[in-house]
Residue, then its C-alpha position, 0 to 999 in steps of 0.5 A: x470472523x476471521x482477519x483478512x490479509x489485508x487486515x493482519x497487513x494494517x495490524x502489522x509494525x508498522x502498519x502496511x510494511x508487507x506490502x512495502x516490502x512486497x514491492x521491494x521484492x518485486x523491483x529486485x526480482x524484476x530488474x527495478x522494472x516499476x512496471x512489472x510490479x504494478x500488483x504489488x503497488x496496488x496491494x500496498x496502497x489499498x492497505x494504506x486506503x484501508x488503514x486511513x480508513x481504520x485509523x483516520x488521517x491523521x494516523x501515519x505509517x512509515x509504508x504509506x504515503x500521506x492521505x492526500x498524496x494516496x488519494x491522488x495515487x488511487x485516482x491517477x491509477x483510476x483514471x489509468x494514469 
């Protein structure tokens, strides 16, 4: 079975950090427009979701926010917040 970019981006050092920096090129590419970027957001907290997923909540990585924290990120983005 072939890895997914998503699962290359949680094997990354450290993990999700293609993602982080997706949206560092973004904001730059966008005048810090945040919601020009939106794509790029998303992408990274889906890979933290799957990393914590993998790895557990106590696993941590410099590219994600805090278990807790992206749980409430992914809820706001659900309820359009």
């Amino acid at each position: 079975m072939q890895a997914t970019a998503k699962d290359a981006d949680i094997e990354a050092q450290p993990p999700c950090h293609p993602r982080a920096c997706a949206i560092q090129d973004c904001l730059s590419r966008n005048n810090y427009n945040e919601a020009k970027c939106q794509n790029a957001v998303k992408a990274l907290y889906a890979c933290c979701e799957a990393f914590y997923d993998k790895y557990g909540d106590d696993a941590s990585t410099p590219s994600c926010p805090k278990p807790k924290l992206l749980r409430l990120k992914l809820q706001q983005q659900k309820d359009g917040i």
